[in-house]
Each structure stands twice: as C-alpha cells, then as structure tokens.
C-alpha positions in Angstrom: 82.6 101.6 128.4 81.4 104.0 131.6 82.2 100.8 133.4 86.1 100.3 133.0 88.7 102.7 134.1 90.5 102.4 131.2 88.1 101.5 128.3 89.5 100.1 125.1 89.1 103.1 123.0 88.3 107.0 123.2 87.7 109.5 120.6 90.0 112.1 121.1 89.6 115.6 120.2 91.9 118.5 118.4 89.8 121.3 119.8 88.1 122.6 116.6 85.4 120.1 115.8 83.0 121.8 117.0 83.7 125.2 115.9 84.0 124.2 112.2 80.5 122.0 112.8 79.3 125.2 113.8 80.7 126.8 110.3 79.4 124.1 108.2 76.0 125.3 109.6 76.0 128.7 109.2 77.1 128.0 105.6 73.8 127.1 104.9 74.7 124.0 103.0 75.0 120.6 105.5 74.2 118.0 103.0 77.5 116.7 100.9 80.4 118.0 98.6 80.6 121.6 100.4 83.3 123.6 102.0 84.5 120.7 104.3 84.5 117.7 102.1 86.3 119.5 99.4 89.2 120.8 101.8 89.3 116.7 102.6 89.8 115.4 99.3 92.1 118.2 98.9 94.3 117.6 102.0 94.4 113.8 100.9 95.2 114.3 97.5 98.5 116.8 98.5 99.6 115.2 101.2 99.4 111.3 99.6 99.6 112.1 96.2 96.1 110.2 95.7 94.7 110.4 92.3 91.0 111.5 93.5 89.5 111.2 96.5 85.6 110.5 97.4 84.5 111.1 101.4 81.6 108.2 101.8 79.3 107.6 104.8 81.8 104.6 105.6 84.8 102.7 104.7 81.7 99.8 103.9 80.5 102.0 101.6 84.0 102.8 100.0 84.0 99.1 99.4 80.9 98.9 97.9 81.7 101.1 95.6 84.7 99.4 94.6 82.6 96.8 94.0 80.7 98.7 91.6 83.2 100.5 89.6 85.4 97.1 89.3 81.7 95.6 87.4 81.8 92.7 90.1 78.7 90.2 88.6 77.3 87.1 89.8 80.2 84.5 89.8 82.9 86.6 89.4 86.0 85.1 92.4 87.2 88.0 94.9 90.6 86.7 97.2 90.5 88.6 100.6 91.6 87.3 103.9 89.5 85.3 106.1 91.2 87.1 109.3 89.0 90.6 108.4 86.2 92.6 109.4 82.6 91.5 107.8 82.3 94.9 105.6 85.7 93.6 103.4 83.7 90.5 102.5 80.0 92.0 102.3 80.9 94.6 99.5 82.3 91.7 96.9 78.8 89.4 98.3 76.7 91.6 97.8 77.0 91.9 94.0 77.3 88.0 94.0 81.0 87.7 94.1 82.0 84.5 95.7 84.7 84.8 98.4 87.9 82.9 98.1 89.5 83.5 101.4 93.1 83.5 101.7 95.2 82.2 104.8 96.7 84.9 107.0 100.8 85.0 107.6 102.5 83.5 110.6 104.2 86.3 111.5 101.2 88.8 111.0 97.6 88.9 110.7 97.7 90.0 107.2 97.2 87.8 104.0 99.5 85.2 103.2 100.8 86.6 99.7 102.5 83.4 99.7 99.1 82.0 98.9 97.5 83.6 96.9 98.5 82.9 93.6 97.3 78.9 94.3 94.1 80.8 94.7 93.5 82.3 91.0 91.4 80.8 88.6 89.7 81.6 85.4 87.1 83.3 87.5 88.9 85.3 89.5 88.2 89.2 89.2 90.2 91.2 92.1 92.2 91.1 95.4 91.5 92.6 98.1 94.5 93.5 100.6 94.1 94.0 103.9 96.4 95.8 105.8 95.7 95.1 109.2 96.6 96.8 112.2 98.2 99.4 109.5 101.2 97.3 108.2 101.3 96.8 104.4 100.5 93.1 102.7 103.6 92.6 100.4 102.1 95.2 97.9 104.9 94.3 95.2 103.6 90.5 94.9 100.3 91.8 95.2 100.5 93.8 92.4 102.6 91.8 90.1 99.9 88.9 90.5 97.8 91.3 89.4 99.5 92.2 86.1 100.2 88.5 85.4 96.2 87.6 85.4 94.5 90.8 84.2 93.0 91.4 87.9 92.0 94.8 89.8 93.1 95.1 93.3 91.0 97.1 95.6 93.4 97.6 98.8 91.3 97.4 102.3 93.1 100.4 103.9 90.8 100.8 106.8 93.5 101.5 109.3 96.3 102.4 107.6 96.0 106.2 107.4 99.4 107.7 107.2 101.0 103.8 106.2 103.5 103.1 103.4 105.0 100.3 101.7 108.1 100.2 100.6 108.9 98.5 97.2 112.2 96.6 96.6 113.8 99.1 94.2 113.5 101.3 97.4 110.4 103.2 96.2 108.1 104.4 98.9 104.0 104.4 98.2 101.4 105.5 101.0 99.0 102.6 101.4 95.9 103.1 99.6 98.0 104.5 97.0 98.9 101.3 95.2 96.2 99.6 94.2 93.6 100.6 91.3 90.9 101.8 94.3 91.1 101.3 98.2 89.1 102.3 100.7 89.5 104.1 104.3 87.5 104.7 107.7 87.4 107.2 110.0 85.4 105.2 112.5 85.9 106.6 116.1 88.7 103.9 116.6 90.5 104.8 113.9 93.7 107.5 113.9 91.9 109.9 112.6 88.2 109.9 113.2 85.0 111.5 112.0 82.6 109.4 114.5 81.5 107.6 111.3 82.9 108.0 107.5 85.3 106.3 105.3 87.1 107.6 101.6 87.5 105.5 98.5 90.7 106.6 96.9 90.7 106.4 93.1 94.6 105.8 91.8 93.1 105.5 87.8 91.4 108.3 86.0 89.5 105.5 84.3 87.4 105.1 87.4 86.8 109.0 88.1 83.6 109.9 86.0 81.6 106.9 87.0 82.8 107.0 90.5 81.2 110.5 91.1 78.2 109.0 89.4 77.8 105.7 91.8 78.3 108.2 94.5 75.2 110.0 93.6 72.9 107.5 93.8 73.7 107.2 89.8 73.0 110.3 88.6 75.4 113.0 86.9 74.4 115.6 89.8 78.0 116.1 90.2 78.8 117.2 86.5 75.2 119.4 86.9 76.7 121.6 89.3 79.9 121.7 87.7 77.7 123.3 84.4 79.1 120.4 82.6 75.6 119.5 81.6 72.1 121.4 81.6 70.2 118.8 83.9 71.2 115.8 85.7 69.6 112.0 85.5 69.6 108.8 86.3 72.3 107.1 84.1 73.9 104.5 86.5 73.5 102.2 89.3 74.4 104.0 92.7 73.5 104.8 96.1 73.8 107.8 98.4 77.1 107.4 99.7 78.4 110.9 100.2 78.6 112.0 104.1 76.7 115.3 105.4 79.0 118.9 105.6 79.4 118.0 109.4 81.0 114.4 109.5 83.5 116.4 106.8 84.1 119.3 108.7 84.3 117.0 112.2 87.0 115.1 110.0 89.3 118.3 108.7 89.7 119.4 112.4 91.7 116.0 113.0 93.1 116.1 109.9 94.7 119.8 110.4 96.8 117.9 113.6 97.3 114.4 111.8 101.3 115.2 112.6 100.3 115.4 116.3 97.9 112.8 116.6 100.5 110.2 114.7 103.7 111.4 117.0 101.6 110.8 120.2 100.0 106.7 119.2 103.5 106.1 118.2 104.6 107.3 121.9 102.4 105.2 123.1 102.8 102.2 120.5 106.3 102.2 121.9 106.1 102.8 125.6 103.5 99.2 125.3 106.7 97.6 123.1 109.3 99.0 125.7 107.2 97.8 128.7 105.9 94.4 127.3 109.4 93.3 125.6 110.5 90.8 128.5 113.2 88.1 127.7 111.1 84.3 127.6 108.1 86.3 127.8 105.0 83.3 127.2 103.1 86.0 125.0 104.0 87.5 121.6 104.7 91.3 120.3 103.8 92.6 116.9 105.8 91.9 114.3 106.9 94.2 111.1 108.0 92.9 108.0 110.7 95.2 106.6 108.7 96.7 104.1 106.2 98.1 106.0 106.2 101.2 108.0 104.2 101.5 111.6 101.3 104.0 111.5 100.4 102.9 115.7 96.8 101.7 114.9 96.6 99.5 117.5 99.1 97.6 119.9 98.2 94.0 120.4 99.7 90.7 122.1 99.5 87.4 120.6 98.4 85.0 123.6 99.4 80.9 123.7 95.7 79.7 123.7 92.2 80.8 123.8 91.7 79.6 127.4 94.7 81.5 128.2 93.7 85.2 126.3 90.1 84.4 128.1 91.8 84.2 131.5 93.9 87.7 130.7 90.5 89.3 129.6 88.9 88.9 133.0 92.3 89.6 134.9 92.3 92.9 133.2 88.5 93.2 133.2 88.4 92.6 137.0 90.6 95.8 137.1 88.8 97.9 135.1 90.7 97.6 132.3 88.9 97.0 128.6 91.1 94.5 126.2 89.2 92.6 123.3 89.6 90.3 120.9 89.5 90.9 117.7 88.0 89.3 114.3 86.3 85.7 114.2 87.5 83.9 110.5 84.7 85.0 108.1 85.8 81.3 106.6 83.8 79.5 109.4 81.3 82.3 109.8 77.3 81.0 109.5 76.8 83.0 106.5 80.0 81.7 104.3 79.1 78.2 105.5 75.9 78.4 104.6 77.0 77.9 100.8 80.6 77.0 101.0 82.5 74.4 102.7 84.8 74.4 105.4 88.5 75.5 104.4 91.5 74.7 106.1 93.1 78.1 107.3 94.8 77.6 110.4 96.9 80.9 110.5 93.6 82.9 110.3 92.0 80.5 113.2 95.3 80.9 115.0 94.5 84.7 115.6 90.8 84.4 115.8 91.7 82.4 118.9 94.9 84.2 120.2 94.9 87.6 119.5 94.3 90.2 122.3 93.8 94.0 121.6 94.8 96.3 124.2 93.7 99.6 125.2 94.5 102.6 122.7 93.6 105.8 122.4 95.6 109.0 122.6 94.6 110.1 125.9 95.8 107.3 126.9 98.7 108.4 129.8 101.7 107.3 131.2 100.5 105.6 134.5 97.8 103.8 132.3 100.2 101.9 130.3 102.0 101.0 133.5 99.4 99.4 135.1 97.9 97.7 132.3 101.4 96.5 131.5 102.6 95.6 135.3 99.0 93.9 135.1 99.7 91.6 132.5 103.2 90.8 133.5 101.6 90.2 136.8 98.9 87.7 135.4 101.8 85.5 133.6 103.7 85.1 136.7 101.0 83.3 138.2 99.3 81.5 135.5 99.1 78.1 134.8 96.9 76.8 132.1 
C-alpha cells in the first residue's frame, strides 16, 4: 500500500483507541467479555434495538456460529449469492451444507430475490442475504419465503453497519435486525473497524442460551460467572470465538463517533457521485433500490468489460492510485467445482468481471477525489477498446 499515493483503504482513527487499550490493560482482565465488550453489546443493542449481541474474533466466525445454532448437518441446502466473499459460503460448508448459489440482480450486486424461490427444495434449511456494499436484499421477500417453507435466514451484514431496510407498510428495520441471526465485521475496511472482529446479532431469545455456549468453546462458562451454576463444563459443540478486551476496547472508541464517521463516508460517497455523474458516461454508478438506505461502504463503478476495468486499473495504478476489483463468483470457484457443476449465473459473472472499487477511506480529502475522478474521466476520453 506504501507504494500508491492514494491506497485503496486506510484505517482511520477517533483519537481514543489507544487510551482505552491502555485501560483494558490496567484492568487486569484482556482476555473476553470484560469492560469493553460489554459496553459493545450494549451500545448495539440501544442504538439498533438488537435482541443480543455476541462480539466474535470475526464476522467468519459470526457465521460459523450461525451455522451452528441453525443445526446445519450434512446435506442440509443453504441459498447465498455466488457474487460474495469466501467466509459467507465456508461457514454453511464447513458443517456439510451444500451451496445453492443464487444469481445476483442487474441493477445491484446483491441476490436476485427474484430467484430464489425457484431455488427451494425439500432440503433447503436457510438463506443467507448478502447485503453488499451496505444496501439491503429485498428483506420483505426474503422473509416471507422464509415463513412460507419453514427456513431460518442468517442475514450476511458484513458491511452494512448503520443500514436499514424499509418494509412496504413503511416500517423501518436496521439491517442485521431482520433475520433470525446475522453477522457483522469490523475488519479494517469496514465503517467502523476494530483491525479484526465481527458480532453475531441474535434477533430470537430461542438462540441466546446456546449461543453463549458455542461461543465458549461449548461450555456454560458464561452462566458460571454469572453464579447461575456452581461449575462450568463441556456440554456443546463450540469454539473460542470471543475477541480479547483490546479488539473490544479498540472497537468502542469508533463506535463512541459512529455519527461522525458515517456523516464524513457519506461526504465523500457523494462528492464521487457528484464528480463521476457525467451525461453518456461509458461507465455505470451505483444504484439504490428504494427500499434501501445508503450507509457509504464503498463507492464503486461498473466498467463495460474486463479488458476495459483492467486498462482503468493500470491508468490509475500508473498514478499512484489503488482501485481493485472485487469478488470472483464462488459458483466457478476450484473448490465449488470440485463437487458441483457449473451453473449459469451471468449477473454474478457480469460483476466478477466489471466491477471496479475505488479508493475509500475517511481521510480521504478533497483534492484526492478530484484527481482520481478527473483521472478516470480523463482515461475514457481516450479509450478505445
């Protein structure tokens, strides 16, 4: 990243990180569930109105969990998108789900809810939503799919912090507040940002008790120090999935100045709309369906072909600007193929090939966005493919 001028990302700090790190210390207790996690799950629970919330080591873990507490076995059919990151697909595999991935939409990266009724069988156990770049999947179809065949849906809310979804009768719902469990990460490219970590929101009592459990490598520790019991065993299948003191207390400095933090990526989501928006432009802006609200994950451009988002890459790369792509389809990944034929999703291939990521971060500052902007305005004058 040293390299480029402008990289693609950069954490950004609130200014108290390190002074609660330093707290979590001197506490004496660094390992999980102290001072730091529990003002998390409380600030999450108040501001979202989330049943119960978990920290975890990662949103990969949050998943995992889901996995878990939703009794995935061998066999069992999971519907996610094919247009996602590995972790959404690895938590359902890895407790012998088979993957049944769902197209993406043509005006958005996100599932085709269109779809994915066509896609239930007998087998089928849960959906898994993925609401990319922060905009909500249709959560009302989603959910009343759900209720017709019995299934749980486990919402991917990796990067939708601070998202909603609003439901036809007018109704507004955070994301990761709708389905029975979802799962977030506060991955250093993420809005808010603990270097590593994720949270598995729990929106059904139902799940609480054995949640805690998984979470402790599947023991009642939790209850233990609670004096609910008088010892604590081994009475469930877990891992150790609860982060240390300091990726909590790293994580309630950002979250104290989530308002700020929000109000400046949408400055900057807008500025790249306001400066990209060009009548007959040959690339394409992000779209919003108009139930979805914009939480300024990321800002990204929809290119006309591969060859052509491959030339833009090294234009900007040549100036010392970072701008990736994004995911390959986990549909035509070795791994899926190994077992699974080849499906036809050509909305999810459509992105894997034409989707370009550009530069975000809060720092991020006005003469930045101009060049990169008058850069790639500057590159589409002059190409021809």
């Amino acid at each position: 990243m040293s390299n480029y001028s402008i990289p693609f990302n950069k954490p950004s700090l609130t200014g108290k990180e390190t002074q609660y790190i330093q707290e979590a210390v001197a506490s004496g207790k660094i390992s999980g569930d102290g001072m730091f996690t529990k003002k998390c799950h409380q600030f999450f629970e108040e501001r979202y109105g989330f049943q119960k919330c978990l920290l975890t080591t990662s949103c990969t873990d949050a998943l995992e969990m889901a996995a878990i507490l939703i009794n995935i076995q061998p066999g069992d059919e999971v519907i996610m998108p094919s247009y996602t990151f590995v972790s959404t697909a690895n938590a359902f595999a890895l407790r012998g789900a088979r993957l049944v991935f769902c197209d993406s939409r043509a005006d958005h990266p996100g599932m085709d809810e269109s779809k994915i009724e066509s896609l239930i069988t007998p087998k089928t156990k849960a959906i898994v939503p993925v609401h990319y770049a922060g905009v909500a999947c249709d959560m009302d179809v989603i959910m009343k799919l759900a209720d017709k065949y019995q299934l749980f849906v486990v919402e991917d809310a990796a990067q939708a912090i601070d998202s909603y979804y609003t439901f036809p009768d007018g109704s507004r719902k955070p994301l990761g507040g709708i389905g029975h469990l979802a799962a977030f990460s506060f991955h250093e490219t993420k809005n808010v940002i603990a270097g590593e970590g994720g949270m598995l929101v729990i929106n059904e009592e139902r799940f609480n008790e054995r949640a805690e459990i998984i979470r402790e490598k599947g023991t009642n520790r939790s209850k233990f120090f609670r004096g609910e019991v008088d010892k604590y065993g081994w009475v469930d299948i877990g891992s150790s999935f609860l982060p240390s003191e300091i990726i909590a207390a790293f994580l309630y400095a950002q979250l104290e100045h989530i308002g700020e933090i929000q109000q400046k990526r949408s400055s900057i989501w807008n500025r790249y709309q306001q400066l990209l928006q060009q009548p007959g432009a040959p690339y394409q802006l992000p779209q919003l369906p108009a139930y979805a609200t914009n939480n300024a994950h990321m800002f990204y451009i929809r290119c006309s072909s591969l060859q052509e988002r491959s030339a833009l890459i090294n234009h900007l790369r040549k100036e010392g600007i970072l701008s990736v792509f994004h995911y390959q389809s986990l549909h035509r990944s070795d791994y899926y193929l190994q077992s699974n034929p080849l499906s036809e999703l050509p909305m999810s291939d459509y992105y894997t090939d034409h989707l370009l990521r550009l530069p975000f971060y809060n720092s991020l500052q006005e003469a930045d966005l101009e060049k990169i902007t008058s850069l790639i305005l500057s590159f589409y004058q002059q190409y021809t493919a």
